[in-house]
C-alpha positions as CSV (number, residue, x, y, z in Angstrom):
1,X,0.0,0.0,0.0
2,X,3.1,2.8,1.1
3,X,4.0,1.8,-2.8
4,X,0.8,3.1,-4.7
5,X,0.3,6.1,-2.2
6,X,4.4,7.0,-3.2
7,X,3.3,6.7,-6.9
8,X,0.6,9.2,-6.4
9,X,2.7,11.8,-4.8
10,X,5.4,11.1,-7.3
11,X,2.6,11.8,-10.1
12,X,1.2,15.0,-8.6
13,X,4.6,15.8,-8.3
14,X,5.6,15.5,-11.9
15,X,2.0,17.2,-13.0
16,X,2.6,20.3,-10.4
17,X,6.0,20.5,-12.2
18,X,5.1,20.5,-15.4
19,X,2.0,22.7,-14.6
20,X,4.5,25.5,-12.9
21,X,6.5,25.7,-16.6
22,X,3.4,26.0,-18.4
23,X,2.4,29.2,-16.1
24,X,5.4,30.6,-16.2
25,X,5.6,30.4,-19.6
26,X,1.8,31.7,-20.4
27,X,2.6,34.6,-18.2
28,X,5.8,35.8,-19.8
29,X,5.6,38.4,-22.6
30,X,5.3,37.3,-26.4
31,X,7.7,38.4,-28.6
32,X,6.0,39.1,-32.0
33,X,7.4,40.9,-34.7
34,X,5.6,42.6,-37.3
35,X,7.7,41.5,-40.1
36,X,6.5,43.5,-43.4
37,X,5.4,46.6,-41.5
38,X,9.2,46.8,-39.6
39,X,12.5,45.0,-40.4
40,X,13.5,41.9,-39.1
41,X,15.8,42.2,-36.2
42,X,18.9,40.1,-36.8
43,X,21.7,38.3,-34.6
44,X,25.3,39.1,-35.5
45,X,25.8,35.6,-36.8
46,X,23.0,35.3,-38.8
47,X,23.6,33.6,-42.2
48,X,22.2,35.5,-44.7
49,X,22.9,36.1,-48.8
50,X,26.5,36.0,-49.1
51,X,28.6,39.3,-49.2
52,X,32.0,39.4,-51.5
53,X,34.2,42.2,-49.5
54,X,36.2,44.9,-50.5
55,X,39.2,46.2,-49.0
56,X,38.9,50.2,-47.8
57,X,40.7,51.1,-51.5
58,X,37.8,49.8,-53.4
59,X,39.6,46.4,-54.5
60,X,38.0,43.0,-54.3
61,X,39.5,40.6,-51.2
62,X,38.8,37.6,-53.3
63,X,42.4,36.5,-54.8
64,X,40.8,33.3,-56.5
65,X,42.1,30.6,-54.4
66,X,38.9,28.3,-54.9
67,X,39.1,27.4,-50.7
68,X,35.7,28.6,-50.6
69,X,34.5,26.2,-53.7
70,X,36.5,23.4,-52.2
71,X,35.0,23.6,-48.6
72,X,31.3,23.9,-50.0
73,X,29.3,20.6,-49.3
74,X,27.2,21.5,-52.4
75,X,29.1,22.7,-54.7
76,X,27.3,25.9,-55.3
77,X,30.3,28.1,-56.0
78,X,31.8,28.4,-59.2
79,X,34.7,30.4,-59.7
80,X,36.8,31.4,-62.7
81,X,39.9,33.4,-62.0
82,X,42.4,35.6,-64.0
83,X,45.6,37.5,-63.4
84,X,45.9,40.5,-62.1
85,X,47.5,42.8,-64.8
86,X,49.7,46.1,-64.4
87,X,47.1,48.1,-66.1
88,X,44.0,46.3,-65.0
89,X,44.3,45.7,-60.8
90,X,40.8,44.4,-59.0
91,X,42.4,42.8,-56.4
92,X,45.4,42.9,-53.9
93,X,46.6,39.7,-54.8
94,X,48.3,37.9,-57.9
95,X,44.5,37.3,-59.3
96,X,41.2,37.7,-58.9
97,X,37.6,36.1,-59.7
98,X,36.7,36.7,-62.6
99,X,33.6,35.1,-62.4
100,X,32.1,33.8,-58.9
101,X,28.4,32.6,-59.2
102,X,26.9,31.2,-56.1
103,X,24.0,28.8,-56.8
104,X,21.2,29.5,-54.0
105,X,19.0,26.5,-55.3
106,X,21.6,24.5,-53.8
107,X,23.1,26.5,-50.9
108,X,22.5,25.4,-47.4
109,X,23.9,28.5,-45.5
110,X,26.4,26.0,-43.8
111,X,29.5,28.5,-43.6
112,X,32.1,26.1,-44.5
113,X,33.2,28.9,-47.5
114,X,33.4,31.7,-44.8
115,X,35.3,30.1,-42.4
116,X,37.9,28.5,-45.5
117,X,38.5,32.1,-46.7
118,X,42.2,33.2,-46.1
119,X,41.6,36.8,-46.8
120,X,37.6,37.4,-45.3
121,X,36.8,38.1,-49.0
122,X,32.9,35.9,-48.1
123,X,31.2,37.0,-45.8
124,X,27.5,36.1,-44.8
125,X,24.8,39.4,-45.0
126,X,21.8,39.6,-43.4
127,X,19.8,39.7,-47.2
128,X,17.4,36.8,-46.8
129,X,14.6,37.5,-48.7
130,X,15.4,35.7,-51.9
131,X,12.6,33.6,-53.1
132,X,11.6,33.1,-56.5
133,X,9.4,31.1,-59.1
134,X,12.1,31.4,-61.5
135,X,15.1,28.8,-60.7
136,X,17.4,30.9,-63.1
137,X,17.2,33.7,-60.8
138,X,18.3,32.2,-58.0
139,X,21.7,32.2,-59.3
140,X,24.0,35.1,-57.8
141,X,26.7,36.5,-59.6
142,X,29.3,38.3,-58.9
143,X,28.0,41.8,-59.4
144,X,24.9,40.8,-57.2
145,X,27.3,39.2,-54.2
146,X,29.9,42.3,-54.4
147,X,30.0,44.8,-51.5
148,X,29.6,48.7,-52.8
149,X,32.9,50.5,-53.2
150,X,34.0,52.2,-49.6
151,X,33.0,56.2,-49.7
152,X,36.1,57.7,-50.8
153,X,37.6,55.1,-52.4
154,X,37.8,55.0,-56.5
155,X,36.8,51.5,-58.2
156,X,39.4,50.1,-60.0
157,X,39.3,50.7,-63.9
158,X,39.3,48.3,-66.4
159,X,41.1,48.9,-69.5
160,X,40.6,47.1,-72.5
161,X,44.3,45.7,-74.1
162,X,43.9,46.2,-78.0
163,X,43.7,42.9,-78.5
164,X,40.3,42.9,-76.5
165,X,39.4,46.1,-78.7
166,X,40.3,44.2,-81.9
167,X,38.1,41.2,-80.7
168,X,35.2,43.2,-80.6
């Protein structure tokens, strides 16, 4: 008999517990936030649409090593690079990308290609609102992923060669 009456007090016990964290819980202010009226409020490591850095002269901080592309799980980064010329500079290393497409029908947001940069040149934003019906779109290039030029800094020119001009 001392069994079954322990069982009951063990019982009310657990239902009185779990009774006190549903109370507190009712009682505690919501948090609601009125998303299209006011801006989402963001964490600091929140991982949003990529960002591709500049330095504070206006130059890219991607030098094409293809760490990012490697580390992705996904392989949604595609990357072409080409040398940095005397004339021509976008970068502060030996290259640049010349093309970097990252494929956000396949992303995951993981953060591997942050944390492989050398250089900081990919970052994470806090752009999330990137839904489309059209797949194609959904494809970032370069020009979409690139951070604006730093006030007071010039963007660096590109001069065609006259081989280019001849080409065309």
């Amino acid at each position: 008999m001392p069994s079954k009456i322990n069982e009951i007090l063990q019982s009310a016990a657990g239902i009185a517990k779990g009774m006190s964290v549903t109370l507190k819980e009712m009682l505690s202010p919501t948090v609601t936030e009125n998303y299209p009226d006011e801006p989402p409020k963001f964490e600091e490591r929140y991982r949003g649409v990529h960002v591709l850095q500049r330095d504070e002269n206006g130059l890219e901080k991607c030098v094409a090593c293809f760490l990012c592309a490697a580390a992705c799980p996904v392989q949604c980064i595609y990357i072409e690079a080409a040398e940095n010329t005397a004339m021509v500079r976008i970068s502060g290393g030996e290259r640049y990308a010349k093309v970097y497409n990252i494929d956000y029908n396949r992303c995951i947001f993981c953060g591997y290609c942050v944390e492989a940069c050398p250089t900081d040149a990919i970052t994470h934003g806090h752009d999330f609102e990137i839904a489309s019906y059209n797949t194609s779109t959904l494809i970032y290039r370069k020009e979409q992923l690139l951070a604006p030029i730093p006030p007071g800094a010039h963007p660096p020119e590109v001069v065609e060669t006259e081989t280019e001009a001849m080409a065309h």
